[in-house]
N, C-alpha and C positions, 0 to 999 in steps of 0.2 A: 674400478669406480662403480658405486652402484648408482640406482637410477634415483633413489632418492636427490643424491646429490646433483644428479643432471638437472632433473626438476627445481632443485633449491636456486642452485645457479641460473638457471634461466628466467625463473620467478623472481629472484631478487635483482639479476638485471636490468629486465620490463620494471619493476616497479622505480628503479634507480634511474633507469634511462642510463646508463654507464655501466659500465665495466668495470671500468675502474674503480666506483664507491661499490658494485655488488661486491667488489674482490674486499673492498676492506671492511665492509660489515661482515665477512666470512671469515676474515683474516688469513685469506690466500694471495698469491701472486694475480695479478691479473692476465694472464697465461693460464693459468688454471680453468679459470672462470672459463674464458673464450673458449677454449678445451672442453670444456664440460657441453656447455651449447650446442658447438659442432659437433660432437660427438651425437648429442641428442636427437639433432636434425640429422645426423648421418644414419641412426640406427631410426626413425622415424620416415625415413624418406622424403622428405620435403622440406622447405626453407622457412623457418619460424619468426626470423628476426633479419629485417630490412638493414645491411651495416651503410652509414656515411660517414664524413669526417664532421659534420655537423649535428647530428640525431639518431638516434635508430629511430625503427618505426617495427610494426608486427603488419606481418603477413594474414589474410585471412586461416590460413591455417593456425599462424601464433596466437591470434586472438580466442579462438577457442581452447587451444590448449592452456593458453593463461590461464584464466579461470577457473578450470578443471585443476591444473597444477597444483594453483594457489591454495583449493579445499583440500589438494593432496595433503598439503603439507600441512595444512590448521588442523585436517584429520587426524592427522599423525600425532601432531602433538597433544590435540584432545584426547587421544586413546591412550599416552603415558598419563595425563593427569586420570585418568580413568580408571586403569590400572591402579596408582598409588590412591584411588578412592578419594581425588582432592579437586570434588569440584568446586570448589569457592576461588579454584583458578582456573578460570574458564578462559580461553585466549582464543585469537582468530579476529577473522573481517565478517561481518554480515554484511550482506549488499538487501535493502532493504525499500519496499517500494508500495506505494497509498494516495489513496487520491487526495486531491493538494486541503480541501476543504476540511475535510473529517481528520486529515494528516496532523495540520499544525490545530487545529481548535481539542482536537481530543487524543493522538495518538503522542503529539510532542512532548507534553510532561510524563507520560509514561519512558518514553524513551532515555530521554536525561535520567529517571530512576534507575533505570536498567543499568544503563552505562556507571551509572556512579556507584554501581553495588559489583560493576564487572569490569574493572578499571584495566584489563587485558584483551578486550574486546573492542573492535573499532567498528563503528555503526558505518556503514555508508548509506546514507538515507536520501530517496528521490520522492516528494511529493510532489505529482503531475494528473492531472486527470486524463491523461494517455492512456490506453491499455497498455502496460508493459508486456513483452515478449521475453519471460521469468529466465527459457532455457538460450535464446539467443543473447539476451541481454547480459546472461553469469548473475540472475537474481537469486538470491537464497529464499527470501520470504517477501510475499506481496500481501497487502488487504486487498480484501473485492468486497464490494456493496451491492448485493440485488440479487438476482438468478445467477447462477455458476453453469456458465454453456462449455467452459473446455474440458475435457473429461482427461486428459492429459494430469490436472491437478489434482493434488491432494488436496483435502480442505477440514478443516475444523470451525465448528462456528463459535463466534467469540462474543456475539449478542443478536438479539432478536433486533429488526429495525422496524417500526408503526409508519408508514407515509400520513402525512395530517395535510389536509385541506385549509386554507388560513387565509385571512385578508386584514387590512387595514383599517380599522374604526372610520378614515376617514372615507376609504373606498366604500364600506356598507355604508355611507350615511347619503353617497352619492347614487348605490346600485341598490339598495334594499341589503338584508340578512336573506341569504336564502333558508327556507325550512325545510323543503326535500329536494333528493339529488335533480328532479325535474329542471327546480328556480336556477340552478347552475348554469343548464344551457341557455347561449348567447353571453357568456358572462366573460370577459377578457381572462386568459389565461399566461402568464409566465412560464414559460417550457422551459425545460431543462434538456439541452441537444441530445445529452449521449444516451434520451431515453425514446427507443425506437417506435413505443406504443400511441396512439394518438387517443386513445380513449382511458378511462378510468373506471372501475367498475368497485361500486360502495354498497357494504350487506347493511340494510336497516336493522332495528331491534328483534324482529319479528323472522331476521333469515331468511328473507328475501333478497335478491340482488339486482342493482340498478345499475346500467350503463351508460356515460353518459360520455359526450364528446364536446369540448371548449376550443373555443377560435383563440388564434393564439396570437399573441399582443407584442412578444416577445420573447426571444430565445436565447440563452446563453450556455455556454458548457460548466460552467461555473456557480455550482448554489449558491454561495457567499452573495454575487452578484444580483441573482434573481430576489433573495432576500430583499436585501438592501431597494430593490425595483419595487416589490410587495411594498415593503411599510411606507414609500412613498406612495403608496396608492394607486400603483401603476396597474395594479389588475391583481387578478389570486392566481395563487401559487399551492403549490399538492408537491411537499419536500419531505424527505425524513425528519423523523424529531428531532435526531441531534443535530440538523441545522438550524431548525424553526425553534426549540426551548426556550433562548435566552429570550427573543421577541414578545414569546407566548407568554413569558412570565412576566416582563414588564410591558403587557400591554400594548405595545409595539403593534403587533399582529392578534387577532381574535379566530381560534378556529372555527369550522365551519362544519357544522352538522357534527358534531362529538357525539353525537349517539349512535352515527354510523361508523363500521369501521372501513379501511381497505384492505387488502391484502398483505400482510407482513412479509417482506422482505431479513434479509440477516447479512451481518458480518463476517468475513471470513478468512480468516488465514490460510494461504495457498500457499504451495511449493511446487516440483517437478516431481514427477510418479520414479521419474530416471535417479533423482536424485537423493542421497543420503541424506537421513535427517539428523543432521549434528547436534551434540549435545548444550552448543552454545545457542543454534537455531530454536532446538528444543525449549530450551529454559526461555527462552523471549516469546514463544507462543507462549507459555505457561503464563509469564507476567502478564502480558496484553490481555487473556483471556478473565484474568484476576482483575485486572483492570476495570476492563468492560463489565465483566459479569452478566448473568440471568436477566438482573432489574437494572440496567444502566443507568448512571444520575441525570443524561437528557432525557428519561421517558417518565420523569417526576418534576412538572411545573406546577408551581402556586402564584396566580396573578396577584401582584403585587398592585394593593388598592393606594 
């Protein structure tokens, strides 16, 4: 028996939860199946799969090897389509992971594209603004927005991101327009939690740089959320453009000192430095990256009078 099939079998179990349907998507005995497993675990040394008469379950040892297995074997078969030079059949799972706001607002129609151009490809897609854990969690591919601190990952950047400073026509009509980063302070701030800075720091025309610190009005981990606080007038907010775009452009939100800039942040595609970069993973950085592009469509608004 080779080990592929030990893997096949164990892989297709876990995903079946039975034995009995891995054996007949295999078209073996279900004895075979159980055979193969144990066998796996026997030459593995340790217990991968939990038996009851009601469920299995995976061991912390199974749950890692799941994973691992599962790329064995999408590996395997992407290196025959590879071989015959046919990648327009690309097959396999992506397990796929992005923070929830830039996820469903700009990454979601890209994804539907993808999938519907690679109809052998199964997306599994998690938009959370959690930090995903890529190698405990069996993630293929993550976005990251901002600084990249784990040096564990690989990354590619997939666009430049502008932080913009912005408020509500009717909050300026109650707090003034600030003109330099000065008129800023004392001025209520919307925070964004999972960003650990307390100050902001904007270069004027001239290359000079101002730092300034805002009492903060409100926090959420959610930009959608702080948006939506902003154009009520709840205070100003200092978000990426491709939150703040649609606002800016119908007037919603007015930015704030546009001659200043901040500090550019970027997009990024990350993986596991451990982990091979498949040619189905591949092709989907490629698209997002074509996506996104250099000049991304939220960093071009026209206030619509």
């Amino acid at each position: 028996m080779s080990r592929y099939e030990e893997f096949e079998a164990f892989v297709r179990t876990v995903e079946a939860n039975s034995f009995t349907a891995a054996a007949q998507q295999l078209g073996v005995a279900k004895s075979a199946i159980s055979r193969r497993v144990s066998d796996l675990e026997h030459r593995l040394g340790t217990q991968l799969i939990i038996r009851s008469t009601r469920a299995l379950s995976l061991t912390e040892a199974g749950t890692t090897l799941f994973y691992q297995a599962k790329h064995l074997l999408e590996d395997w078969l992407e290196a025959e389509c590879a071989a015959r030079d046919d990648h327009s059949a690309l097959t396999g799972t992506i397990r796929f992971a992005a923070p929830l706001s830039f996820g469903i607002d700009h990454l979601g129609p890209a994804l539907i594209a993808f999938q519907a151009s690679h109809p052998g490809i199964f997306l599994d897609v998690d938009f959370s603004d959690r930090q995903v854990d890529l190698t405990a969690e069996g993630i293929d591919l993550a976005v990251r927005i901002g600084q990249l601190r784990d040096s564990s990952l690989v990354a590619r950047k997939l666009a430049p991101v502008r932080m913009i400073a912005a408020a509500s026509p009717d909050f300026l009509k109650a707090h003034g327009t600030p003109k330099t980063v000065a008129d800023l302070r004392g001025m209520k701030e919307l925070k964004y939690s999972n960003r650990p800075d307390i100050s902001w720091t904007f270069q004027a025309p001239d290359g000079d740089r101002h730092t300034v610190s805002l009492v903060a009005a409100m926090r959420s981990s959610n930009g959608q959320f702080i948006k939506e606080a902003a154009i009520a007038g709840q205070g100003l907010t200092i978000q990426p453009n491709f939150i703040l775009y649609d606002a800016l452009r119908d007037g919603r939100l007015v930015q704030l000192l546009s001659d200043h800039q901040l500090d550019e942040i970027g997009i990024y595609a990350v993986y596991p430095q451990t982990r091979h970069l498949s040619l189905r993973v591949r092709a989907l950085v490629d698209h997002l990256a074509s996506h996104c592009g250099d000049a991304p469509y939220w960093d071009n608004w026209t206030v619509v009078s």
